[in-house]
PAMARTI-458179 format. One line per 4 residues: number of its first residue (from 1); for each residue x, y, z of C-alpha. Coordinates in steps of 0.5 Angstrom, whole numbers, plus 2048, in hexadecimal, padded with zeros to 3 digits. Example, Ala and Ser with C-alpha at 12.3 -4.5 7.8 and 13.67 -1.06 7.14 Angstrom:
! residues 2
1 = 819/7F7/810 | 81B/7FE/80E
END
This chain:
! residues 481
1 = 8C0/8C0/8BA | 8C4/8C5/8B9 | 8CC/8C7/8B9 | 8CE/8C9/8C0
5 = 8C7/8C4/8C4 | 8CB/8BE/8BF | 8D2/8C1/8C1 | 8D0/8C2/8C9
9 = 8CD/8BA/8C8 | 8D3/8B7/8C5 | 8D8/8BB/8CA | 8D5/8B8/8D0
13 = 8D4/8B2/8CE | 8DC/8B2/8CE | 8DD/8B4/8D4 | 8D8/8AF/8D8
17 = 8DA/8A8/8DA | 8E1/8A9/8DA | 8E4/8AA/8E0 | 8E7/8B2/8E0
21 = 8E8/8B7/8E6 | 8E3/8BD/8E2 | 8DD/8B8/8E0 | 8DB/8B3/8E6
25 = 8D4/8AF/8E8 | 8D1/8B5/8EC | 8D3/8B9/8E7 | 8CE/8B5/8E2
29 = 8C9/8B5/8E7 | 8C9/8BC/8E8 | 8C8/8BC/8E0 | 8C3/8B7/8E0
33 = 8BE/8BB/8E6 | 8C0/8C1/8E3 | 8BD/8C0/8DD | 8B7/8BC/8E0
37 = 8B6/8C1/8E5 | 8B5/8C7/8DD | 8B1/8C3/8DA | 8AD/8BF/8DF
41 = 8AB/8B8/8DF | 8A8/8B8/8D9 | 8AD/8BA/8D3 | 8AE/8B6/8CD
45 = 8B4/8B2/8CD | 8B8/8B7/8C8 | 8B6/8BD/8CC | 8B9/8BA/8D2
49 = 8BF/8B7/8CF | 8C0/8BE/8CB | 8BF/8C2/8D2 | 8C4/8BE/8D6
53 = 8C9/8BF/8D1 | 8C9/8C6/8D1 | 8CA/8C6/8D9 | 8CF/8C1/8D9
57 = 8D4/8C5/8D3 | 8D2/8CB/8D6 | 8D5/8C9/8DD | 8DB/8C4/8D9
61 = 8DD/8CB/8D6 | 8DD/8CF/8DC | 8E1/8CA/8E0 | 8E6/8C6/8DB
65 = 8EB/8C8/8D6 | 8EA/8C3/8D0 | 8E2/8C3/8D1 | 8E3/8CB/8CF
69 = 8E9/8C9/8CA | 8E5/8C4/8C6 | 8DF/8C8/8C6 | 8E3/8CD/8C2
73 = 8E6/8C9/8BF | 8E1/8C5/8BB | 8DD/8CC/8B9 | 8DE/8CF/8B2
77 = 8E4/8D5/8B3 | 8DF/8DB/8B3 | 8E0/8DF/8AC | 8E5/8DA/8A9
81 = 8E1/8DB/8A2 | 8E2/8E1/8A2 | 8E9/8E0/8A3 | 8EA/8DC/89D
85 = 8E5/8E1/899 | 8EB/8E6/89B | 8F1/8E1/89A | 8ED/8DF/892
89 = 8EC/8E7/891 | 8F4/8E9/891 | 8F6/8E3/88F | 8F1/8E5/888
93 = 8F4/8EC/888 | 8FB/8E9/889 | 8FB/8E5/883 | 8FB/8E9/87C
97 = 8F5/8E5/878 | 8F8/8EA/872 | 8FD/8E6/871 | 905/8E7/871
101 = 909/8EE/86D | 902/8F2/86D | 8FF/8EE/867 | 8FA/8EA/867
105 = 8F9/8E3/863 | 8F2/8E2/862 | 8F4/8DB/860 | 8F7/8DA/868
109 = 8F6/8DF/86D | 8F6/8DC/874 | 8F0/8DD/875 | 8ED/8D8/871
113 = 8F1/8D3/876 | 8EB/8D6/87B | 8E5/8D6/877 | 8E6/8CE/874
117 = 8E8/8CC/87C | 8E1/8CF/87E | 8DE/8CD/879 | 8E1/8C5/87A
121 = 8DE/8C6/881 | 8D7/8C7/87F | 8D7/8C1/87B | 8DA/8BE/881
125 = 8D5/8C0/886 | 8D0/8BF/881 | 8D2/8B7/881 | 8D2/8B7/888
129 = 8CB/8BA/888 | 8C7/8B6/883 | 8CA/8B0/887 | 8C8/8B3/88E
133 = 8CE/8B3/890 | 8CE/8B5/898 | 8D5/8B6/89C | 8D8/8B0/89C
137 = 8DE/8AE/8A1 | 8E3/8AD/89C | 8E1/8B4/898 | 8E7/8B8/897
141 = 8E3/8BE/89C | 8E1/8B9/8A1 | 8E8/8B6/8A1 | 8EB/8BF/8A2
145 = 8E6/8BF/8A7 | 8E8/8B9/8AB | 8EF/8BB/8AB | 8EE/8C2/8AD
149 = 8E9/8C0/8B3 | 8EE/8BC/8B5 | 8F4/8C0/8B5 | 8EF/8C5/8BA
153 = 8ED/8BF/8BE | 8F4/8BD/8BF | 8F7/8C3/8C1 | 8F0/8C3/8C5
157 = 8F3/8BE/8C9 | 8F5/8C0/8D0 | 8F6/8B9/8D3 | 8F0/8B5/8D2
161 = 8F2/8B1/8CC | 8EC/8AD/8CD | 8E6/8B2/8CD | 8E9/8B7/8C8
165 = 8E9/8B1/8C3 | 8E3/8AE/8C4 | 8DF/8B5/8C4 | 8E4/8B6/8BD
169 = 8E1/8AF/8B9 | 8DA/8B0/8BC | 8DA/8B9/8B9 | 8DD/8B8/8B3
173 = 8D9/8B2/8B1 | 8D1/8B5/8B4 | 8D4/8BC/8B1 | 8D7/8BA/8A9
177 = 8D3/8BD/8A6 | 8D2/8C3/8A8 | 8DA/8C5/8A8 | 8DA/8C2/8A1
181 = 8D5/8C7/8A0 | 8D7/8CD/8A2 | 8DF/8CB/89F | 8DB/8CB/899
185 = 8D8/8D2/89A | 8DF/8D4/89C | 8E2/8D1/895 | 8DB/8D5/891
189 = 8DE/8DB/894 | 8E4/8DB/892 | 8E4/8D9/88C | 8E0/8DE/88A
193 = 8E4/8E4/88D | 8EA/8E0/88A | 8E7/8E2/884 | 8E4/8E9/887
197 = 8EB/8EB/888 | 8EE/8E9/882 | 8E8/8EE/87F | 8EB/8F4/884
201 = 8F2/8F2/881 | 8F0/8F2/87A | 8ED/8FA/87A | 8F2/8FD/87F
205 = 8F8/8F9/87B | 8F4/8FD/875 | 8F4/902/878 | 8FC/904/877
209 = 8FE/8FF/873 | 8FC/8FF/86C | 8FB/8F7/869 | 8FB/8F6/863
213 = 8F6/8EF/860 | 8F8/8EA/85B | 8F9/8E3/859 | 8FE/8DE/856
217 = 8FD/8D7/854 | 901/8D2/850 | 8FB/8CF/84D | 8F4/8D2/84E
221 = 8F3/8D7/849 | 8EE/8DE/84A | 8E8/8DA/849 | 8E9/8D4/84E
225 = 8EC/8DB/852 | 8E4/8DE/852 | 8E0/8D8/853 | 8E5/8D6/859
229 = 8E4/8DC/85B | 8DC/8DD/85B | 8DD/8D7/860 | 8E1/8DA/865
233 = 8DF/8E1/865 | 8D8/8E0/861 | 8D3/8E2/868 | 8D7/8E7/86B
237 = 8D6/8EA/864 | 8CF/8EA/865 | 8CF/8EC/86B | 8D3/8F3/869
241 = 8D1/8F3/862 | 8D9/8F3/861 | 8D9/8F0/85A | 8DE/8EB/858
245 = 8E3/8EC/852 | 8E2/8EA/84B | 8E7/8E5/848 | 8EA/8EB/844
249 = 8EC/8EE/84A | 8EE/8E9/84E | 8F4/8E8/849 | 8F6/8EF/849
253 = 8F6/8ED/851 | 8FA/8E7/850 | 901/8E8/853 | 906/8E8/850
257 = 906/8EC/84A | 901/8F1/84D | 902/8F4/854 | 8FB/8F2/857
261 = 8F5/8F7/85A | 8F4/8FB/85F | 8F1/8F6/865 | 8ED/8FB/867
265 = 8E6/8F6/865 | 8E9/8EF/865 | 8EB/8F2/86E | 8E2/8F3/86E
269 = 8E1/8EC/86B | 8E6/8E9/86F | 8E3/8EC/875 | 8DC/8EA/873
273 = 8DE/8E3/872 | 8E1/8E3/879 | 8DA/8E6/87B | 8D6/8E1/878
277 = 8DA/8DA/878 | 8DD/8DC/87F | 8DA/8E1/885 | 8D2/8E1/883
281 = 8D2/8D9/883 | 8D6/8D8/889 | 8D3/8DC/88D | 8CD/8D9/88C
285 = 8D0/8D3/88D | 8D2/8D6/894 | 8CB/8D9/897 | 8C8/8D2/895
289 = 8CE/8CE/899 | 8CD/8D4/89E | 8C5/8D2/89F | 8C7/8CB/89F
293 = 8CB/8CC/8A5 | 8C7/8D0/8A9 | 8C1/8CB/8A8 | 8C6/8C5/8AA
297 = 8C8/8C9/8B0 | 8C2/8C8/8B2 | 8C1/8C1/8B0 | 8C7/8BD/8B3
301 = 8C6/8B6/8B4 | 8C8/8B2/8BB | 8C6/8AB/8BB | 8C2/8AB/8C2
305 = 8C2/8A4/8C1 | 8C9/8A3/8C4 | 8CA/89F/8CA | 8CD/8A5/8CD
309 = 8C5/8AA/8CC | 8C1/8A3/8CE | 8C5/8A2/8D5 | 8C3/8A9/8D6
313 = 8BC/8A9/8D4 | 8BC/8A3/8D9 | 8BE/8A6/8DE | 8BA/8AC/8DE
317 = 8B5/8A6/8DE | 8B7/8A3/8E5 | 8BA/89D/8E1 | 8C1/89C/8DF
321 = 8C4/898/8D9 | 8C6/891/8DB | 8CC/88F/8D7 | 8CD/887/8D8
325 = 8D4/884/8D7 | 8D6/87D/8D6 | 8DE/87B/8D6 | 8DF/876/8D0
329 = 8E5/872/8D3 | 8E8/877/8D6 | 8E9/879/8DE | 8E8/880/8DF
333 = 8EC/883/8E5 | 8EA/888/8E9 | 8EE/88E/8E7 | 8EB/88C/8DF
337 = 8E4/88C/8E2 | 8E4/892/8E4 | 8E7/894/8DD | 8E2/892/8D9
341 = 8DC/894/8DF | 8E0/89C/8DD | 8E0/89A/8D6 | 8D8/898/8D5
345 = 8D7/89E/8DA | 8DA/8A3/8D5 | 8D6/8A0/8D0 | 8CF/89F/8D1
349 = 8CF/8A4/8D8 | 8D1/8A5/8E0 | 8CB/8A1/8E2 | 8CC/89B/8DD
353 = 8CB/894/8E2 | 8D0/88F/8E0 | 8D0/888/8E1 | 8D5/884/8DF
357 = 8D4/87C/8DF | 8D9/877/8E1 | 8DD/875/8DC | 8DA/86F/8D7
361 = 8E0/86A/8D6 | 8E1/866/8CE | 8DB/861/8CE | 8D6/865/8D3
365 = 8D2/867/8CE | 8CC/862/8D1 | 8CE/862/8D7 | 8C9/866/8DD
369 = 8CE/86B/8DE | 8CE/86E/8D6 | 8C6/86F/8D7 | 8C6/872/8DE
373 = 8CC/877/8DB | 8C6/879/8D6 | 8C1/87E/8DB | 8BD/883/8D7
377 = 8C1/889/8D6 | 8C2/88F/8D1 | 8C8/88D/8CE | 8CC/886/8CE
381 = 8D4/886/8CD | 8D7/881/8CC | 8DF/881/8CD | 8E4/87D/8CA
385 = 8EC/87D/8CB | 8F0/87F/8C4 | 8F4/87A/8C6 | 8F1/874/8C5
389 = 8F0/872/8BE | 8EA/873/8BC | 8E5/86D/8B9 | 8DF/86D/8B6
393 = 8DD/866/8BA | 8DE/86A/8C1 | 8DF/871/8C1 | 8D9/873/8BB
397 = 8D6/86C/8BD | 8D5/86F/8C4 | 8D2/876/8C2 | 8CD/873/8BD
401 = 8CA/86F/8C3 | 8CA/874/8C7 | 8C6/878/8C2 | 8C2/873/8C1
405 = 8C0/873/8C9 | 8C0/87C/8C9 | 8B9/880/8C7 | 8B7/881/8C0
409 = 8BB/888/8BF | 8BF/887/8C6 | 8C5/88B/8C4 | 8CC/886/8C5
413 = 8D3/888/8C3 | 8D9/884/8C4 | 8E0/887/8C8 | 8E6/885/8C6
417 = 8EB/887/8CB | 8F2/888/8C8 | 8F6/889/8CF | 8F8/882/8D0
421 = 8FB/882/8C8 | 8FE/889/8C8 | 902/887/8CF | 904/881/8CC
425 = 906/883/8C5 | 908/889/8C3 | 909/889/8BB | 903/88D/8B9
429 = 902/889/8B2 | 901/883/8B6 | 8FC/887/8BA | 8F9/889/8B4
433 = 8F9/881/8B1 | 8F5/87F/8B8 | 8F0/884/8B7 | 8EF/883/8B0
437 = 8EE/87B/8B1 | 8E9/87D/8B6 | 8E4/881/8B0 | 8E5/87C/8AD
441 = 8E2/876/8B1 | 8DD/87C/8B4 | 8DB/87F/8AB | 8D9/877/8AB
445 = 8D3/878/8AF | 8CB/879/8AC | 8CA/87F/8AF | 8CF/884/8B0
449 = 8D2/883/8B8 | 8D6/889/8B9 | 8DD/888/8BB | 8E1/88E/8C1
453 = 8E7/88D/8C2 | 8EA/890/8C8 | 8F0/890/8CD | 8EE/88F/8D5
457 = 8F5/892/8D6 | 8F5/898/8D9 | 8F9/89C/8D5 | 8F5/89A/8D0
461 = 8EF/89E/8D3 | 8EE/8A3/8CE | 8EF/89E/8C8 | 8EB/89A/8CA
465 = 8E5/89F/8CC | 8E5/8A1/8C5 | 8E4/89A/8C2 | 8DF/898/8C7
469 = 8DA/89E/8C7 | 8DB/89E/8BF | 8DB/897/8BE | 8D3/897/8C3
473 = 8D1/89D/8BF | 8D1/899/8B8 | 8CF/893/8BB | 8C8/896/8BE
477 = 8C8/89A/8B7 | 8C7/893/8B4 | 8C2/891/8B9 | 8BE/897/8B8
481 = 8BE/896/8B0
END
């Protein structure tokens, strides 16, 4: 799908299942029937989604401050490449690539600096090209990404801290490589008119200024010189048909005793040098990552496997997802049912049915009551108190038989609430202790049982909604796979 459908999803996905007076249930119906009501009863499934998207974002920003803030916030600032082309162009025109006192040491003008660094760049990118390497979350221009979306998004944040960061995570994962692309492109350009304003100096400085070309070296002679030379200078001779000097002359060019040349032809090789290694190359580079841009804004991928897309797709079926809960020695209150039931609903959708099992004491596995906790359901969850200590006869134990009894592929994630830990122990590094012993007794298990760890305390809700719908999300990826 493309940028703005992906942008819109992701958007209201954010908004719908948390509690907030811009986005509530009617509003998510009225999205729903909307949409159904455009395409008739009959649409794919993608169609409807896309559709009820585009309704709900545009009523979002009608309304709500931080939907229209984040809407912004998350699109790429329209004509930054040409801004940072500016910027590379004064900055080329700024520097004098002639070299210091109006003379010009063909053994070191600044320019050289130029061409090697662009040409170690194109060693790199051909590396990265042959390994097929993508955009990778640790890349130095995912990494500037990042950073940038999320300075925007903060300063986006209008008092929903819980939707700005969570719309932030899922946008900046789904559209990496698109960013990273026109960064990229940005980079191209600039490069190239840091090089094109180098070139515009090179003749205007020329132009009033007389410059003088030479060389010296402690240890290269004139014949070292003119193979060095052909090196450098070699393509922009052929390119302007400038021929390069013999060893003869050379020598009479060396400074000191001679006072070296008029600079005249070595500032037209310098210039097609710029032209042939610098700007014909980097643009090309640039209208490549423009064309992948452009091709990856039309293709974003959103998962429409999460919880969340299911829920709806359920709903518009006349069904809703049903989320069975069982307390592992642990005694739910009603205020950290309640919690959890917002949670679950902020995760899988407004229409999701949660049921939660009587607790289950140690040494009940076997008993009738661990079978009647285990109706058909979507998903089963099973939750745990961080406080206890974690053992792989009881805790792992209990959630391998549960297994046992589940559907083949029937989705099950392990809770593990932290609010009794938090409130009894402060320190943060025995916190960290505790979840670690946890991973432990739970990485022991053939297969792979994902582990949330959330708080049911209320002033935890925007942490623990982000671990929560991150945690599913991986957990039903896994399952799909």
């Amino acid at each position: 799908m493309n940028e703005n459908d992906s942008r819109d999803l992701l958007l209201v996905q954010a908004f719908e299942g948390i509690g907030n007076p811009a986005w509530g249930a009617e509003d998510r119906q009225w999205a729903s029937d909307a949409a159904a009501r455009k395409l008739g009863t009959d649409a794919a499934d993608e169609a409807w989604l896309l559709a009820r998207a585009r309704l709900a974002a545009g009523r979002l920003r009608e309304r709500d401050a931080t939907a229209r803030m984040l809407d912004r916030a998350s699109r790429w600032p329209a004509g930054a490449g040409w801004l940072v082309a500016g910027l590379g162009l004064l900055a080329g025109f700024a520097g004098d690539a002639t070299g210091a006192g109006r003379f010009i040491n063909l053994l070191a003008p600044p320019l050289l600096g130029l061409i090697a660094w662009n040409l170690a760049v194109y060693v790199g990118l051909a590396v990265s090209g042959m390994r097929g390497a993508a955009v990778a979350p640790r890349s130095p221009l995912a990494r500037l990404w990042l950073r940038l979306l999320g300075r925007r998004l903060r300063r986006a944040d209008t008092g929903l801290p819980a939707i700005a960061n969570r719309f932030a995570a899922a946008w900046a994962q789904a559209s990496l490589p698109l960013p990273a692309a026109r960064l990229s492109r940005s980079l191209h350009l600039a490069a190239a008119a840091l090089a094109l304003g180098a070139i515009i100096g090179l003749y205007l400085r020329g132009l009033v200024f007389e410059y003088r070309a030479g060389w010296a070296s402690t240890f290269l002679e004139p014949g070292q010189v003119r193979a060095l030379l052909g090196l450098v200078f070699g393509p922009a001779s052929l390119l302007t048909g400038i021929d390069l000097p013999d060893a003869e002359r050379l020598a009479a060019m060396r400074i000191p005793p001679g006072p070296g040349e008029r600079a005249a032809e070595w500032i037209h090789l310098q210039a097609a040098s710029l032209a042939l290694v610098v700007v014909l190359p980097r643009l090309v580079l640039a209208l490549f990552e423009h064309r992948r841009a452009n091709r990856l804004a039309r293709s974003v991928e959103i998962p429409l496997r999460d919880p969340y897309f299911t829920a709806l797709l359920r709903a518009r079926s006349g069904g809703a997802s049903a989320i069975q809960v069982i307390p592992y020695a642990t005694e739910l209150g009603q205020g950290a049912r309640d919690l959890l039931a917002s949670l679950l609903a902020g995760t899988f959708g407004a229409n999701v049915v949660v049921r939660i099992a009587p607790s289950i004491g140690f040494g009940e596995e076997a008993e009738p009551s661990f079978a009647a906790a285990c109706p058909p359901a979507d998903w089963v969850l099973v939750l745990f108190r961080l406080a206890a200590t974690p053992e792989r006869e009881v805790q792992l134990r209990f959630v391998e038989r549960l297994r046992e009894r589940l559907p083949p592929g029937a989705p099950l994630a392990v809770l593990v609430d932290e609010a009794s830990f938090r409130a009894r122990f402060a320190d943060p590094a025995r916190l960290a202790q505790r979840i670690d012993a946890w991973r432990r007794i739970f990485d022991e298990a053939a297969t792979t049982i994902p582990l949330v760890f959330l708080s049911l305390a209320p002033d935890d809700y925007d942490e623990s909604l982000g671990a929560l719908a991150n945690g599913i999300e991986a957990a039903g990826e896994r399952d799909a796979a």
